[in-house]
N, C-alpha and C positions, 0 to 999 in steps of 0.2 A: 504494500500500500504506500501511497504518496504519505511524507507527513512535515508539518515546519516544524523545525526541532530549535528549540531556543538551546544552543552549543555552550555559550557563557553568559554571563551578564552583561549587561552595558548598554551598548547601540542597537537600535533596530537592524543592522548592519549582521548581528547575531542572530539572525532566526532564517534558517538554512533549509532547502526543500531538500529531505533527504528518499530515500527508496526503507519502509521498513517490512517486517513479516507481518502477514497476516494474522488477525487475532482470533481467538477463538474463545467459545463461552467456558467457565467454569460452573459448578454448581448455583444456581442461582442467578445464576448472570449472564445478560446477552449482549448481542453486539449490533451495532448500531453502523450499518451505512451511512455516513453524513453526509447531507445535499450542503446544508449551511451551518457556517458558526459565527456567532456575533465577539465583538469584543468588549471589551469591560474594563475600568482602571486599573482592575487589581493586574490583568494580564502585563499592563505595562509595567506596576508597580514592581511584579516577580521580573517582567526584564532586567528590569533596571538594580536590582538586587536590592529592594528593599522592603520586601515582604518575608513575613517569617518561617522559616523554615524552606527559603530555598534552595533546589537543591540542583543541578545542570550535569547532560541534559533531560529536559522535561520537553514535550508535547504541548502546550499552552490551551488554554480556552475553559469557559465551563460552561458557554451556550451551544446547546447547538439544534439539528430537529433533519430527520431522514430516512428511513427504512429498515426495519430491524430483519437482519440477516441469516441470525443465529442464536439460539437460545441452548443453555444448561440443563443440568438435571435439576427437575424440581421448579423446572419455568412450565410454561402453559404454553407447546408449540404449536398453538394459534396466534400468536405476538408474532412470526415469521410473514414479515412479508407485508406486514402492516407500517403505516405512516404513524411517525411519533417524534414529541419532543421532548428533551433531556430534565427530568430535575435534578439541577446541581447540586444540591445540598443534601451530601453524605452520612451516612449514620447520626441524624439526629438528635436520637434518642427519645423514652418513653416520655419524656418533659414536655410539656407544649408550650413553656414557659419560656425556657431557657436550651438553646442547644447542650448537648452532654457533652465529656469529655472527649468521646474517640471523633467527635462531626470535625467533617473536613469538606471541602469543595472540590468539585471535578474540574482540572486542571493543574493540582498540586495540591497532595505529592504523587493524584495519580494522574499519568496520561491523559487530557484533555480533547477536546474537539476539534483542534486544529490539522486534521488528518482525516483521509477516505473513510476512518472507519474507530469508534470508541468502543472501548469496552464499558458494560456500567451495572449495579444488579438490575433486575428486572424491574425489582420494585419500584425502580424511579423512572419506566417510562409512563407516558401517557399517553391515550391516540394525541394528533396534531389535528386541531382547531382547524375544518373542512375549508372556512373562509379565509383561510391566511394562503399566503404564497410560502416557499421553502424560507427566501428569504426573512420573511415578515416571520415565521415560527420562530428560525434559528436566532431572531431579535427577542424574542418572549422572555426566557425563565428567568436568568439570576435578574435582572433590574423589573423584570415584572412581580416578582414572589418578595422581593423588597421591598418596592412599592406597596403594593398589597398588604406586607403585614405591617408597617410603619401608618397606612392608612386606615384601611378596616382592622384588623386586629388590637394594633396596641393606642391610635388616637381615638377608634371605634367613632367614624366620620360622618353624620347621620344626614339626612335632608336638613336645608338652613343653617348650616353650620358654614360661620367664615371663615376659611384657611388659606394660611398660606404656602406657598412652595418656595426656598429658596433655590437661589443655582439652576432658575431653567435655562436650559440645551443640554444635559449631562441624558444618559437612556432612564435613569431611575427619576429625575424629577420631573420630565417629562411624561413619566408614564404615573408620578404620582396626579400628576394636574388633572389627566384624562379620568384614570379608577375617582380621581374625589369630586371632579364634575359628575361620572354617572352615580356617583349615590348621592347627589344631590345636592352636594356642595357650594358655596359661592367661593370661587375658586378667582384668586393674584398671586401673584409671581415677582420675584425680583431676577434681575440679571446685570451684569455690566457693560451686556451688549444692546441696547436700543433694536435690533432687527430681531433678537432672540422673544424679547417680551412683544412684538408683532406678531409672529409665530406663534407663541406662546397661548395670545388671544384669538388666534384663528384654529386654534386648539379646545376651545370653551372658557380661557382663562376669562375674567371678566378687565384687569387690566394687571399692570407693574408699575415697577419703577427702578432704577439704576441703582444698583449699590453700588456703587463705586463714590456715589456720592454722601458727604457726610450725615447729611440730614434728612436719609431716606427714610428712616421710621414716622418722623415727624409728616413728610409726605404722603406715605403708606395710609397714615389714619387718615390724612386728610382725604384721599382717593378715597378710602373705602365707606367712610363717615363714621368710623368704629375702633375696635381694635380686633385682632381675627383673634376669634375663640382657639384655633388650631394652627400650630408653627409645623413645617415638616421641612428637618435643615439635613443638609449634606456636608455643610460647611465646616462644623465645628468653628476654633477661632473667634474673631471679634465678628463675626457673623451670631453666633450663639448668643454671644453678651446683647446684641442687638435685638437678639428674638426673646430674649426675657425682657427689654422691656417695651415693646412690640405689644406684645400678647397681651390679651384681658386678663385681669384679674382672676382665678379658678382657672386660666386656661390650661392646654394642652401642648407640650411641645415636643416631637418624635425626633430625636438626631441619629441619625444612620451613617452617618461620616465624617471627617476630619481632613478634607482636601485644602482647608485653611489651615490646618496644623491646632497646637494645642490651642486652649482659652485660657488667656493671661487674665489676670486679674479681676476673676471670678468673684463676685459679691452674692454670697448664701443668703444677704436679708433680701435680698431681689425676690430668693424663691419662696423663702417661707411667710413673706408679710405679705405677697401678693397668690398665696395660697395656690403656686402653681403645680401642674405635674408634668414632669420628667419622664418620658419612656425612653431607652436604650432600646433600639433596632437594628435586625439584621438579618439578611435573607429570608429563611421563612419556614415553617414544619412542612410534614406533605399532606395538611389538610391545609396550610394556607394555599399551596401549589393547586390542589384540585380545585379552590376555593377561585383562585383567581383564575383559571383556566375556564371555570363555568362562567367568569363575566365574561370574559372574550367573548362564550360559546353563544351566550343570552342577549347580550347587546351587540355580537359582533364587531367589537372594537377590533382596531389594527394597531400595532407598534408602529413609531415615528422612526423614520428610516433616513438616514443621514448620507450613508453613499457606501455603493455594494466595490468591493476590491475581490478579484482571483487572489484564489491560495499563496498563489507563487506572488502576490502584491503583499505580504501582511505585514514587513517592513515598511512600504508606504501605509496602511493600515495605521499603524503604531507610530509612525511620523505625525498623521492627522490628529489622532485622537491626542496624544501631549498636547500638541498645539493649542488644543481646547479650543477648537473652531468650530465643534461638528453642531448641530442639531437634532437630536437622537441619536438611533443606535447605528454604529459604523461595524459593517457587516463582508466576512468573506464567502466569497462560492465557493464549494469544493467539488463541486460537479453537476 
């Protein structure tokens, strides 16, 4: 099988189209033809050697969605031959809380999407969403089951509720804007791109405004006429310090990232005298995954598709996406 094989850390310059062996299933586990796979931050973050536990070489990717091949013992060989997309999010565990110790993501430390063909257990396929294209599937899971559990699970984001999204154009805040518009949301956005929060609202967003400016919270309420009952940050950083005090009183604030880096000079009377609540998110169990794969299937939503690259592109890939240029999810064909 074809496969890009990240060889060392560093440059996108490192992810080499190699020739590997075919895989085959073990007990429990089948294998997965891939049409497409999307890419994700962490993919660049393990380039660039600064996620934990990396290890070279590795196989990259944890999205992906294509034909399953081959199945194990103890699989159900009616799954052969069937159209499916991946859930990345490995041994969970029996918690719905909190992932367990042994949970890990597909693409490190095991072999990822980035190749003809994944190995994964069975338990984490799913058929693929009849209305999606290969492309538009292999966009779906990790920033979709993210999304998903940072919005319906842990903010629990009802009709009339004002929320915000920070960092749209990324694939996860993007796809939180869409899932919190369909449950009924009044859904704003910040960005520091002016073209990204036009998008943004031709998406259902109601409107933004530019953080890159200092006095965009004071804005934000004035746009909305309010203060959002629901923060949903990627950012971490002085992004965070802003969404506590952003946010209503009793609100909500779900942080799923740190693309800002840490948050300096955290002030706790912030949270506790305006009686807020904190959820820590990330990826999602496999009832968030079935959970948010039924809104796709119900409303027919599509993932926002930023620009599809060949296999043998994922170096250009992985140029774009640093860059932070894209608008959704930046996607390779593998066949």
């Amino acid at each position: 099988m074809r496969a890009c094989v990240l060889t060392a850390t560093g440059d996108p310059g490192n992810l080499k189209i190699e020739q590997r062996p075919d895989l085959h299933a073990g007990p429990g586990e089948a294998i997965v033809r891939v049409r497409a796979a999307a890419l994700n931050h962490r993919d660049v973050w393990i380039r660039k050697g600064q996620y934990a536990g990396v290890k070279v070489p590795i196989i990259l990717g944890s999205d992906g969605a294509g034909v399953v091949a081959e199945t194990g013992d103890g699989v159900e060989p009616s799954w052969v031959g069937r159209e499916v997309v991946i859930d990345p999010s490995l041994e969970w565990g029996a918690d719905d809380r909190a992932q367990g110790a042994a949970f890990n993501i597909l693409g490190l430390p095991q072999d990822g999407t980035y190749a003809e063909m994944v190995k994964v257990p069975a338990a984490n396929l799913h058929p693929k969403p009849a209305h999606l294209s290969w492309e538009e599937a292999a966009a779906v899971p990790l920033a979709s089951v993210t999304a998903y559990r940072a919005v319906a699970t842990r903010a629990q984001v009802k009709k009339g509720d004002v929320v915000l999204v920070t960092g749209a154009g990324g694939g996860v805040a993007i796809t939180a804007v869409t899932i919190a518009k369909q449950l009924g949301a009044m859904v704003y956005v910040t960005s520091g791109h002016e073209p990204k929060i036009e998008r943004a609202k031709s998406l259902g967003a109601l409107g933004g405004v530019n953080h890159r400016k200092d006095d965009w919270p004071k804005s934000l309420i004035a746009l909305i006429g309010s203060r959002p009952d629901v923060v949903i940050d990627s950012a971490g950083g002085e992004t965070f310090n802003r969404a506590l005090d952003v946010v209503k009183p009793g609100g909500r604030i779900v942080t799923y990232g740190a693309t800002a880096g840490a948050v300096h000079n955290l002030e706790v009377r912030r949270i506790f005298w305006k009686q807020l609540n904190i959820f820590g998110s990330t990826m999602g169990t496999p009832d968030d995954f079935a959970g948010m794969l039924q809104l796709y299937e119900s409303s027919k939503l599509r993932p926002v598709l930023d620009k599809v690259f060949p296999l043998e592109q994922a170096d250009d890939a992985h140029v774009r996406m640093e860059a932070g240029d894209q608008f959704g999810k930046i996607v390779l064909r593998i066949s």
